[in-house]
Backbone as a ProteinNet text record, in pm:
[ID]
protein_1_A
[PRIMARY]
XXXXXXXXXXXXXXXXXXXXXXXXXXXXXXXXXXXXXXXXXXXXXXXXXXXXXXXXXXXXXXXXXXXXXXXXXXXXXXXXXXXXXXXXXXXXXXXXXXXXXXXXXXXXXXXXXXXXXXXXX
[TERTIARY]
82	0	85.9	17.3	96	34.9	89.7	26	118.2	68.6	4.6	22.7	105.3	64.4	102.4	0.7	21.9	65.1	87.5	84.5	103.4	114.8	99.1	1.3	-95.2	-220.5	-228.8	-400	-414.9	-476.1	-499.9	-581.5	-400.2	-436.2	-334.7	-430.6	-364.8	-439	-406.1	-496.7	-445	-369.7	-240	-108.7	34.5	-54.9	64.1	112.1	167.1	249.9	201.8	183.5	185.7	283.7	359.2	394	318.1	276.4	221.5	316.8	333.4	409.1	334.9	397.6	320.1	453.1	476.2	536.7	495.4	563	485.4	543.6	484.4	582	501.3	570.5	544.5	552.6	483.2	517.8	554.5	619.6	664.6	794	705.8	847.6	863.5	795.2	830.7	694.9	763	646.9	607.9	541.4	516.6	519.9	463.2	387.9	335.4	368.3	294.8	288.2	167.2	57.7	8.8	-75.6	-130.8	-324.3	-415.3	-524.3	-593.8	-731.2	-821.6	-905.7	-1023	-1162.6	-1242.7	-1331.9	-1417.7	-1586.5	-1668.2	-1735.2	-1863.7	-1926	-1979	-1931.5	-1782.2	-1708.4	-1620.1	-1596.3	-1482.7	-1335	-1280.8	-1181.3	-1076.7	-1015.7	-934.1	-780.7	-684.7	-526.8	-486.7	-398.9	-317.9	-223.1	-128.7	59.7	66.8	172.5	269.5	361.2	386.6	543.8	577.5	592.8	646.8	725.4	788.5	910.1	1030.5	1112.3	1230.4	1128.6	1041.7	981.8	924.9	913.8	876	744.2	733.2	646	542.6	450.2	283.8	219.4	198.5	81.7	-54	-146.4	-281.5	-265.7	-316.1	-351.1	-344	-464.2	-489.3	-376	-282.5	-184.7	-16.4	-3	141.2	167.8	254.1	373.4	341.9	241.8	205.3	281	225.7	273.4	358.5	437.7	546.7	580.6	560.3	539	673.7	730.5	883.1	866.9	981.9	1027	1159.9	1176.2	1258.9	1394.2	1466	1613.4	1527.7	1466.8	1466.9	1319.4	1212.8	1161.9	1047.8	1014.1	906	842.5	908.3	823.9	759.6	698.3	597.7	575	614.4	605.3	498.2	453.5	335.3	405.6	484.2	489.3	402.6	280.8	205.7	224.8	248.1	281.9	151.1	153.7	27	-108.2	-112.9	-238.7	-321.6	-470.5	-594.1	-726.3	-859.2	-954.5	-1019.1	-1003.3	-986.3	-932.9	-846.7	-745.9	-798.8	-903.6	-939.4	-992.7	-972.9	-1021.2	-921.9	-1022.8	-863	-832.6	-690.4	-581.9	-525.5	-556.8	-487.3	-336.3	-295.9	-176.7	-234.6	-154.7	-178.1	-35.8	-48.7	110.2	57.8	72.7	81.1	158.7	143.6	261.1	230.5	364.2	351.6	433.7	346	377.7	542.8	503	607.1	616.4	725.1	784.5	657.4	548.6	459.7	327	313.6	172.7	122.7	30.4	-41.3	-25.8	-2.2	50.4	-126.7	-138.7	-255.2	-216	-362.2	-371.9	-373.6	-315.2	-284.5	-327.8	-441.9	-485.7	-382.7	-387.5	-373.6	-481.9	-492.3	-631	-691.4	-613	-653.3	-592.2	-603.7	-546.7	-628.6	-651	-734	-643.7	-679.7	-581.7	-721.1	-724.2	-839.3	-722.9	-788	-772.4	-844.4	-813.5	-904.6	-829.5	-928.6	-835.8	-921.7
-119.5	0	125.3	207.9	353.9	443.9	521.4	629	744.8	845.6	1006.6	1073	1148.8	1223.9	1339.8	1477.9	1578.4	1702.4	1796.2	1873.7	2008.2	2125.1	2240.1	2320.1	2292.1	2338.7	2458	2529.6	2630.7	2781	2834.1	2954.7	3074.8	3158.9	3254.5	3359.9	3521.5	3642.4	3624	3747.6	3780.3	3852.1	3770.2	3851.9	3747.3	3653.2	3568.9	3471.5	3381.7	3211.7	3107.9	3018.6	2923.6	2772.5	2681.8	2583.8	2420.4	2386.5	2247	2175.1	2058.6	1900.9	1857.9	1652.5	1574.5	1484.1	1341.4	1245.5	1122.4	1099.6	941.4	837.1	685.7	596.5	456	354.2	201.1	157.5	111.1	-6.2	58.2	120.1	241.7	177.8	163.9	115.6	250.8	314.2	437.2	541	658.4	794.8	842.4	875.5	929.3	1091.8	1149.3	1264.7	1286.4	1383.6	1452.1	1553.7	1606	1728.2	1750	1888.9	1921.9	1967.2	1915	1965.1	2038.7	2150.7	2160.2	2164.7	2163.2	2152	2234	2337	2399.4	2339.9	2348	2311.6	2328.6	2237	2194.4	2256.4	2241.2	2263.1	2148.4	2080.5	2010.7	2041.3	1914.3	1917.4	2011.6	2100.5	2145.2	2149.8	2101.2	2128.8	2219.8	2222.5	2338.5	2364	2254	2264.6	2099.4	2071.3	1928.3	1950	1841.7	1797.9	1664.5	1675.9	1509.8	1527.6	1342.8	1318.4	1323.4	1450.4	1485.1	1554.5	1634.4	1677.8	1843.8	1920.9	2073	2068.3	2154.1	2207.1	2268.8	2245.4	2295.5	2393.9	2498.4	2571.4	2652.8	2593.9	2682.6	2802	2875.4	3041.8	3093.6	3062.8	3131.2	3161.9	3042.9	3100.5	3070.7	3132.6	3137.4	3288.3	3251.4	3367.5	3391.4	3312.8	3327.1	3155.7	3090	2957.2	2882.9	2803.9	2701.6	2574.2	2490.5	2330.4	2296.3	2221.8	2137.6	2020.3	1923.9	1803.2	1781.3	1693.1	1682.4	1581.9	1563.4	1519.7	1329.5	1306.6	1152.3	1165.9	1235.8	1247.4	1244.5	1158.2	1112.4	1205.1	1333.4	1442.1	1589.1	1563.5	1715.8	1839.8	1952.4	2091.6	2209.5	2258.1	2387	2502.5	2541.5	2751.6	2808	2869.9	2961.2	3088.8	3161.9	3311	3441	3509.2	3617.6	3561.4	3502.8	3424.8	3483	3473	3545.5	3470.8	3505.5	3437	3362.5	3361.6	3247.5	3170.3	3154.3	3039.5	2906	2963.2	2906	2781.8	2648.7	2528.3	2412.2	2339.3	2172.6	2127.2	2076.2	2081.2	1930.2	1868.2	1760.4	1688.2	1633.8	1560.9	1465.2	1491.7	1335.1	1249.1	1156	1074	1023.5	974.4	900	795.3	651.4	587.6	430.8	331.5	211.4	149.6	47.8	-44.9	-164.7	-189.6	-276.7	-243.9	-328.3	-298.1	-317.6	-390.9	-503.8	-395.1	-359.3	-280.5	-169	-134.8	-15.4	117.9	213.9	347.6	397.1	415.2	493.7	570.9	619	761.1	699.1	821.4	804.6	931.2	930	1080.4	1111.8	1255.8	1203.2	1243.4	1288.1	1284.2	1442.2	1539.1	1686.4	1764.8	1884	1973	2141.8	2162.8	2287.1	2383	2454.6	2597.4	2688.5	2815.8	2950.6	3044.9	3168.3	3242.5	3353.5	3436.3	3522	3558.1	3721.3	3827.7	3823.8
0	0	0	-55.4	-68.7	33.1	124.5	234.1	171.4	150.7	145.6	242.9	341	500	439.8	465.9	460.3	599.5	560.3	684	616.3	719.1	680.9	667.7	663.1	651	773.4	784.7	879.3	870.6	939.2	918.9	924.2	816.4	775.1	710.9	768.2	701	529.2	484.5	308.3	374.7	248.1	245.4	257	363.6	450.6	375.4	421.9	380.2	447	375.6	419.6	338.9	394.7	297.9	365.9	252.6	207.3	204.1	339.6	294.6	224.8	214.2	144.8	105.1	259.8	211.6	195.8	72.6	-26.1	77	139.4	139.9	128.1	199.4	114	32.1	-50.2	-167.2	-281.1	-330.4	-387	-521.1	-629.2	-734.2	-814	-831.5	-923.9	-900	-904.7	-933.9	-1052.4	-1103.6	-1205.9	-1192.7	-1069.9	-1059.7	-924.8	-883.6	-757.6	-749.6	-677.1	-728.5	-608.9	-606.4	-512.3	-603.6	-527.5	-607	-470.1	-458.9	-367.3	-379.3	-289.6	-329.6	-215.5	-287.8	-193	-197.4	-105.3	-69.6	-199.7	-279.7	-398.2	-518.7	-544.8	-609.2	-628.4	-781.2	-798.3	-756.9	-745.4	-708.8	-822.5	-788.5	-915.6	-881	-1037.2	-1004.4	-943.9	-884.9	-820.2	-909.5	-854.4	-936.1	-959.8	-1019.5	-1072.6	-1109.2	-1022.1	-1032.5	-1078.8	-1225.1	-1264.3	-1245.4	-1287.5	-1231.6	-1322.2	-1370.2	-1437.4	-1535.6	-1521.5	-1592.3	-1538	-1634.5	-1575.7	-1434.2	-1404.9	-1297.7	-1349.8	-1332.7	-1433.7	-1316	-1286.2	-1198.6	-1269.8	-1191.6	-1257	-1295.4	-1363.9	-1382.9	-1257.5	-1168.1	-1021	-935.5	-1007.2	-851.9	-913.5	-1025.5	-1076.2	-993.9	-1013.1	-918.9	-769.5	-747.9	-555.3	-497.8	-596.6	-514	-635	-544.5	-589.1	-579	-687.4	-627.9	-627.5	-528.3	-554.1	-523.5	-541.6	-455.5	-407	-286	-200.4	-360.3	-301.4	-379.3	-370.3	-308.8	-377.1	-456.1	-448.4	-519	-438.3	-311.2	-271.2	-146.4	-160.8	-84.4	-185.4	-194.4	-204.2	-199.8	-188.5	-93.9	-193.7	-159.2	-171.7	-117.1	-131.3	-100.5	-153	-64.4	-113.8	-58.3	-107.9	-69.3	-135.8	-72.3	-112.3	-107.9	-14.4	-2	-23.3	-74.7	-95.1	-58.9	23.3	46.9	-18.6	-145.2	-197.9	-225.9	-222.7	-181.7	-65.7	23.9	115.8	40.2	124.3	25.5	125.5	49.8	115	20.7	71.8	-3.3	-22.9	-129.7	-126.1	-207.6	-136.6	-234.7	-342.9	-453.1	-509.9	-570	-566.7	-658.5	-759	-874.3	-921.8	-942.9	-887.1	-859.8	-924	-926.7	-975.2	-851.2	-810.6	-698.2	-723.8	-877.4	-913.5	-1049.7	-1083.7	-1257.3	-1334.4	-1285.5	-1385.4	-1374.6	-1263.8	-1238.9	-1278.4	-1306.5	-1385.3	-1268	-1337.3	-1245.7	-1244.2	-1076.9	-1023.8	-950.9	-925.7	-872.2	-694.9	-573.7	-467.6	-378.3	-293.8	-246.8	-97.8	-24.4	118.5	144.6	283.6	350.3	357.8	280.9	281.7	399	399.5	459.7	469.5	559.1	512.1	563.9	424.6	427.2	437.8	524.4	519.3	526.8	469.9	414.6	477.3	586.5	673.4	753.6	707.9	846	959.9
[MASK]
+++++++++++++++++++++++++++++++++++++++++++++++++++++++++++++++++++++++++++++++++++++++++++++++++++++++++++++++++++++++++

C-alpha cells in the first residue's frame, strides 16, 4: 500500500504564507507525478501545481507567481509555497502521486487525507 501524510495546513491572514508538505511511502516502485489539487465546498476538485518526475512544474492560472510546487532530492516528498495568499485560496488541499507499486503494475492515482488551508483576516 501507498500512504500520502500531509501537513501544513491552517488559518493565515491575506497577504501571509503558508507551505504544504506531502510524504509518499510504502510499496513504492516508481512515481510518475505529484501534485497538489483543492476543493471547496460543492465545487470540484481542481489542479493546483505538478510535479512530474524529471519533468517541468505545471501551476494553474490562479496562482502562478504566488505559489510554488517542488520536490525533495529523492523524489518522494511534495512541498506547496504559497505566498500572497488570498480568500480564496481558502479550500482543502490535497496531495496526489501518481505511482507504480512494481515494474509489472499499472501506475494509479494516490490521495492524502486533505489539509485545510483559510484564508481570513
Amino acid at each position: 500500500q501507498v500512504q500520502l501524510v500531509e501537513s501544513g495546513g491552517g488559518l493565515v491572514q491575506p497577504g501571509g504564507s503558508l507551505r504544504l508538505s506531502c510524504a509518499a511511502s510504502g510499496s513504492i516502485f516508481s512515481i510518475r507525478t505529484m501534485g497538489w489539487y483543492r476543493q471547496t465546498p460543492g465545487k470540484q476538485r481542481e489542479l493546483v501545481a505538478v510535479a512530474p518526475t524529471g519533468g517541468h512544474t505545471n501551476h494553474a492560472d490562479s496562482v502562478k507567481g504566488r505559489f510554488t510546487i517542488s520536490r525533495d532530492s529523492a523524489g518522494n516528498t511534495v512541498y506547496l509555497q504559497m505566498n500572497s495568499l488570498k480568500p480564496e485560496d481558502t479550500a482543502v488541499y490535497y496531495c496526489n502521486a501518481q505511482v507504480r507499486v512494481t515494474i509489472t503494475s499499472l501506475t494509479r492515482d494516490y490521495w492524502g487525507q486533505g489539509t485545510q488551508v483559510t484564508v481570513s483576516s
